[in-house]
C-alpha positions in Angstrom: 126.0 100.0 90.4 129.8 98.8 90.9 128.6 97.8 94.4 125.4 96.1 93.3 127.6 93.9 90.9 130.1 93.1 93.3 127.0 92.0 96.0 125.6 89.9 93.5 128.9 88.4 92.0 130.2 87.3 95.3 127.4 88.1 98.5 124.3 86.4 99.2 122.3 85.5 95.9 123.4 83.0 92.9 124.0 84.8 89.6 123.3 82.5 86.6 125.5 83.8 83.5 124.9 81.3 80.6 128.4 81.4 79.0 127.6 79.8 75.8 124.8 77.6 74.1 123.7 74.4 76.6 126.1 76.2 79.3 124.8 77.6 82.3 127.1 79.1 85.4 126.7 80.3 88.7 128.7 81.8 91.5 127.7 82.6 94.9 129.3 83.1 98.0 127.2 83.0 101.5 128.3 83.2 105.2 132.6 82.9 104.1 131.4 79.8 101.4 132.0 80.2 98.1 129.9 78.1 95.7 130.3 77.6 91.9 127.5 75.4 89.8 127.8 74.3 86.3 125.3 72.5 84.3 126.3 71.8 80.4 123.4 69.9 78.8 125.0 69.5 75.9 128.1 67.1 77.0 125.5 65.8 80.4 127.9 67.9 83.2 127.5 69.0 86.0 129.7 70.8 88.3 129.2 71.8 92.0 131.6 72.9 94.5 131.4 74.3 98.1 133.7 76.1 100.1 137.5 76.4 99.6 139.4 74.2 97.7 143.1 73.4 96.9 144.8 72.3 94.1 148.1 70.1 93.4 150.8 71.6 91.9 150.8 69.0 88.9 147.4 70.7 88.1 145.7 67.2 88.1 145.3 66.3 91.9 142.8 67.9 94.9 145.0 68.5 97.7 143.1 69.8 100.8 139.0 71.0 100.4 137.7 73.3 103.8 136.0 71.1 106.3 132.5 72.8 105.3 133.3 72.0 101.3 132.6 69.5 99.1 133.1 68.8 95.7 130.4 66.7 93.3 131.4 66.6 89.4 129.5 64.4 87.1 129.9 63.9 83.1 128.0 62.0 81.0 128.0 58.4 82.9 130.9 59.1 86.0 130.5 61.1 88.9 133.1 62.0 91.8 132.1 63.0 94.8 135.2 64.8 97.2 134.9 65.5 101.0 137.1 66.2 103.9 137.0 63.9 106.7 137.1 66.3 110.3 140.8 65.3 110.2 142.1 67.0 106.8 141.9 63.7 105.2 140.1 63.4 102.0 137.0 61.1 101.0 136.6 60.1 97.8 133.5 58.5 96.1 133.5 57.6 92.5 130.6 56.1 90.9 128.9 55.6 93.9 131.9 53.5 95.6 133.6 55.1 98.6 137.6 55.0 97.5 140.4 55.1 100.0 143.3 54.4 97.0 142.9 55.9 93.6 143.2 53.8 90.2 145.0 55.3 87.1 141.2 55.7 86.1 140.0 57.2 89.1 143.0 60.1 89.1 142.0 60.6 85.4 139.0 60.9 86.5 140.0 63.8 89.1 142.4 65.3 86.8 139.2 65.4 84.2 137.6 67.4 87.5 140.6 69.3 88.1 141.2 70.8 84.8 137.3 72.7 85.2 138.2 73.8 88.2 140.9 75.8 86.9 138.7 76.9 83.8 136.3 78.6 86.1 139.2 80.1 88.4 138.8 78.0 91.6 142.4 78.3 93.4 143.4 80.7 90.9 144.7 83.3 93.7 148.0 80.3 95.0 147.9 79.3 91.4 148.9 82.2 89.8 151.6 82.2 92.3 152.9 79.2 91.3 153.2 80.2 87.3 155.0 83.2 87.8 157.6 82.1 90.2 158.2 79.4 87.5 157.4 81.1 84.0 157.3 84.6 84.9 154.5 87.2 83.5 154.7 85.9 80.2 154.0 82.4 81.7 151.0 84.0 83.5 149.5 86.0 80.2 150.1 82.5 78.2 147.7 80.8 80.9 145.2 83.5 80.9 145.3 83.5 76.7 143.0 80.0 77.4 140.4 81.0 79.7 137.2 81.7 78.4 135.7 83.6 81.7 136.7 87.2 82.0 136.1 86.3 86.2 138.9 84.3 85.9 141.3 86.1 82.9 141.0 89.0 85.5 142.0 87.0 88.8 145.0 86.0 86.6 145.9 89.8 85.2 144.9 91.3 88.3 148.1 89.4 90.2 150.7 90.5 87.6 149.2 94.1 87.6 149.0 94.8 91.7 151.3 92.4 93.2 154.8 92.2 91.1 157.3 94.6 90.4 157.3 94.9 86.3 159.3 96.1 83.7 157.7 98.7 81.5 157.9 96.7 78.6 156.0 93.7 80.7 153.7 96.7 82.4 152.7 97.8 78.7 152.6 94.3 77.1 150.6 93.2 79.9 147.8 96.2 79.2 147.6 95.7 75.4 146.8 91.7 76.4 144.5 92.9 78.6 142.7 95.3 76.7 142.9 91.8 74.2 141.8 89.4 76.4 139.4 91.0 78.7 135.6 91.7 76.7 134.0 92.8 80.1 134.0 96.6 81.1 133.4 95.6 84.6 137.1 93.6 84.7 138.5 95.8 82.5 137.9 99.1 85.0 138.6 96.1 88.1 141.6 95.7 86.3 142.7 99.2 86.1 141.2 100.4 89.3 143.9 101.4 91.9 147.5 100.7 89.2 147.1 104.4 87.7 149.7 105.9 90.0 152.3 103.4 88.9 151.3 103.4 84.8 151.0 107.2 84.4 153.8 107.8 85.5 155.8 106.7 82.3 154.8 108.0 78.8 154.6 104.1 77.1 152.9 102.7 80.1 150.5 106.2 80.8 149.9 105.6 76.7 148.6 102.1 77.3 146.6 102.6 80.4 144.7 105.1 79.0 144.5 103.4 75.4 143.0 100.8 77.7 140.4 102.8 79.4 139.6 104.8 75.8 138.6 100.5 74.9 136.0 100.8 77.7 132.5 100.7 75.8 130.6 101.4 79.3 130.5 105.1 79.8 129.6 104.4 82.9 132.8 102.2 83.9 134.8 104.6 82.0 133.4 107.4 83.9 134.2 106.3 86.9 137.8 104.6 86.0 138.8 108.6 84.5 137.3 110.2 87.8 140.0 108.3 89.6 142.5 109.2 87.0 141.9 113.0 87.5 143.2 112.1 91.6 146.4 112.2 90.0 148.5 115.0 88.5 148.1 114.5 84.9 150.8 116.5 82.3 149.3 118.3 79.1 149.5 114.6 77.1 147.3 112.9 79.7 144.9 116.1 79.9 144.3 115.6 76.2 144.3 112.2 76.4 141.4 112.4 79.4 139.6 115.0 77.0 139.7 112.7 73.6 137.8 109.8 76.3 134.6 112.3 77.3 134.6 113.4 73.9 133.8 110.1 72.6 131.2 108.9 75.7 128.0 108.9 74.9 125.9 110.1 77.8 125.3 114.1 78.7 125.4 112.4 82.3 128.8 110.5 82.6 130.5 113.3 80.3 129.4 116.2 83.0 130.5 114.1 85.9 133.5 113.7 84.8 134.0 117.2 83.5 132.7 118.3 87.0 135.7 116.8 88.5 138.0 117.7 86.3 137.0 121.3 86.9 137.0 120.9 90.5 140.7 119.9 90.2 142.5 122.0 87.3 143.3 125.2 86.5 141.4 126.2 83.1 143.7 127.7 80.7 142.4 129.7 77.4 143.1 126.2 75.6 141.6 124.0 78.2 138.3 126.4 78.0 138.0 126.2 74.6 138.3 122.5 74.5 135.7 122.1 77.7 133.2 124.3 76.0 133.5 122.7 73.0 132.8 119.3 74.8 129.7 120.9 76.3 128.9 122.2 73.1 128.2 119.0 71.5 126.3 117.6 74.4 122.6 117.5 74.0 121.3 117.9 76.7 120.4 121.6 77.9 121.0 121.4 81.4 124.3 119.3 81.1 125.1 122.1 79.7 124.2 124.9 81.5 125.8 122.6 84.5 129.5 122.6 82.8 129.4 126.1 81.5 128.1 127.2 84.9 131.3 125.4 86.5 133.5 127.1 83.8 132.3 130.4 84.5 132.5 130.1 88.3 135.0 132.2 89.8 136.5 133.0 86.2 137.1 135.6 84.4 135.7 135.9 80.7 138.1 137.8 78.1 136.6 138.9 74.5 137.3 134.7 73.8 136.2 132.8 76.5 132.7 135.3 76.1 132.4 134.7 72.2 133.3 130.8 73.3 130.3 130.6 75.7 127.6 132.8 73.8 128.1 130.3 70.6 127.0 127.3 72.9 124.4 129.2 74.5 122.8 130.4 71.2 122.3 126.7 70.1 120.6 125.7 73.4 116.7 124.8 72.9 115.6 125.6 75.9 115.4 129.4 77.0 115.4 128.7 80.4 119.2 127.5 80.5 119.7 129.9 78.1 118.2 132.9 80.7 119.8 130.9 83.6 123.5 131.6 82.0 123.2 134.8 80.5 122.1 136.0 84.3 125.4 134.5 85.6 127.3 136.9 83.2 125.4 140.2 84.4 127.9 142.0 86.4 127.1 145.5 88.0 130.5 146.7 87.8 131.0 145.9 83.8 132.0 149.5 82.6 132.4 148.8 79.0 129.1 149.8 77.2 130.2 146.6 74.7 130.0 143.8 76.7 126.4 145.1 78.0 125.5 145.6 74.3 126.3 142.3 73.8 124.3 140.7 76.3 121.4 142.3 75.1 122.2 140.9 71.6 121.9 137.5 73.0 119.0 138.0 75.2 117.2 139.3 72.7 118.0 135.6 70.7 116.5 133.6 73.7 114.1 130.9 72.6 111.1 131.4 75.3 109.1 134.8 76.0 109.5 134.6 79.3 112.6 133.9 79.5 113.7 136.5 77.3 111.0 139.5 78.9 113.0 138.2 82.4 116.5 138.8 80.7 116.0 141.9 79.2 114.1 143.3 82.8 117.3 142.7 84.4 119.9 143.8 82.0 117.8 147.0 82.2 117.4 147.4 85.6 121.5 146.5 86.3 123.3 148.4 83.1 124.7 151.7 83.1 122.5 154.7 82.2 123.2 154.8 77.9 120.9 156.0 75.3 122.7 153.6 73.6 122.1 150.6 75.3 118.3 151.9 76.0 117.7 151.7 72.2 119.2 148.5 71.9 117.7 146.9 74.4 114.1 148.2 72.8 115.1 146.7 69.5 115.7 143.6 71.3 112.5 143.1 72.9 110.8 143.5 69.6 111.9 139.8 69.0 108.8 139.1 71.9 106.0 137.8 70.1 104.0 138.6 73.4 102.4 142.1 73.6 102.2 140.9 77.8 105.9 140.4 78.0 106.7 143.3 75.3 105.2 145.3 77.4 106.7 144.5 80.9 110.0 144.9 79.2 109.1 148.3 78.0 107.6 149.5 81.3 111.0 148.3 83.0 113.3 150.3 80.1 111.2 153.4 80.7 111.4 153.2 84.5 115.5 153.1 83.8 116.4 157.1 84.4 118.9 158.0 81.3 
């Protein structure tokens, strides 16, 4: 998705975004030129501009546009037209009259022209530049405070955030203005993507990075802004910090990736377990489930907790065929303690299919030690069939189990 965005935002076709009522804008960049259109029926403007453009320094002058660029601006009854010449000279043509010098109502004019360039971030890159080597990040997060596009608020952020040596009290000011000024998940995870090496590793900044990413509404952009978190080494505070932000997603889908990962990468503490199968717990989707809890149980061992811990999720599941596929992953040949079997036949016996349950109990009977105990159990169990066909192919199994 992240790469479809990016193709469309700055590749081959013209995305339209209407910004606001009578305001319609559209960015494009094909074959190395970039190309920005705004129409605003509302104050008769239009805006067109190809190719790469420079600004003055006095943010009110032009001062050098790529020999393939152009700029045409019109509002209400003026229009300027801007060109380069072949020899890095500019042409200017205002009102439909070819200029060489510049009136005080011609540069108004441009300065007019100018001031929407910067709105809708065009040099913003050598302009940013410019602010902080004279006013510094808080001259920079001052500028961005006016800018109505999140495109360009990001261009702005992004150059304090990756390109300047900060304070932590400017790295953490500069998050909490971001997670103010930016309404976009897609700049907001930009934003954050590739600085979490340098912001975990303080406790103020770490609290504001990840207060930033907990803002995210997209699970999907959170999802994939957390994933790269869990590259990192994270301490207990960031672990439950990660935890608190999968709890609150809202898709089975984005909360199991993520959990996937973080499996993949951690060692799984009594705590930690709890916690995860509590998030899995709450998901609602069966075989999100079954996926997490078959991840937890991999290559783990299950003590009297983490056991009780996984049969209370697997009791609520709907479906008997997650239920049958977890239970199965518990069956070991080698359990000894006539318990833990008599336990697993307690819950097979609660599985919500049939099928599922005849297949269950077949197995347990056919793997668990020979126990007149467990024999008598199990038959009790398979009285919770409601199908004399399955009933009975779990009966013929028990009897052909030697005692």
């Amino acid at each position: 998705m992240k790469k479809i965005i990016l193709s469309l935002l700055l590749c081959c076709a013209s995305v339209a975004l209407v910004q606001a009522q009578n305001n319609e804008v559209s960015y494009s960049k094909q074959n190395n030129v970039f190309n920005l259109k705004v129409k605003n029926s509302a104050e008769r403007l239009t805006l067109t501009i190809k190719g790469d453009v420079r600004l003055g320094d006095d943010d009110k002058s032009i001062t050098s546009i790529s020999g393939d660029g152009s700029i045409f601006y019109h509002k209400k009854d003026q229009s300027l037209e801007v060109e380069e010449d072949g020899k890095g000279n500019l042409l200017y043509t205002i009102n439909g009259n070819k200029k060489a010098d510049l009136t005080a109502a011609d540069k108004a004019l441009v300065a007019d022209c100018v001031q929407l360039l910067i709105d809708y971030g065009i040099d913003a890159d050598n302009r940013v530049k410019r602010i902080f080597a004279q006013k510094g990040s808080a001259g920079v997060l001052n500028e961005v405070e006016r800018f109505e596009s999140d495109y360009v608020k990001e261009i702005y952020l992004s150059y304090l955030l990756k390109d300047q040596q900060l304070s932590k009290e400017e790295m953490v000011t500069l998050l909490h203005k971001a997670n103010q000024y930016l309404s976009s998940d897609y700049y907001k995870a930009e934003l954050l993507d590739g600085v979490m090496s340098s912001f975990l590793a303080d406790e103020a900044t770490s609290d504001a990075y990840l207060e930033t990413v907990n803002s995210i509404t997209s699970d999907y952009y959170q999802s994939e802004t957390v994933q790269k978190i869990l590259k990192t080494s994270l301490n207990e505070k960031q672990y439950q910090q990660v935890l608190a932000i999968v709890s609150s997603m809202k898709s089975d889908y984005y909360q199991a990736e993520v959990l996937k990962k973080l499996l993949s990468n951690n060692d799984i503490s009594d705590t930690r377990f709890e916690e995860l199968m509590k998030i899995a717990g709450n998901m609602q989707s069966d075989y999100y489930k079954s996926e997490i809890i078959g991840a937890l149980l991999k290559n783990r061992s299950l003590n009297k907790e983490r056991y009780d811990q996984t049969m209370a999720v697997v009791q609520n599941m709907k479906s008997g065929y997650y239920q049958y596929t977890i239970l199965s992953n518990l069956i070991d040949e080698n359990m000894k303690d006539e318990s833990a079997w008599s336990s697993l036949i307690q819950y097979a016996g609660k599985i919500d299919s049939d099928y599922y349950q005849a297949e269950m109990l077949m197995k347990i009977a056919d793997k668990m030690p020979s126990s007149e105990a467990l024999r008598t159990e199990l038959a009790d169990a398979a009285k919770n069939i409601k199908s004399d066909y399955y009933y009975g192919m779990v009966m013929r199994s028990l009897g052909r189990k030697a005692v």
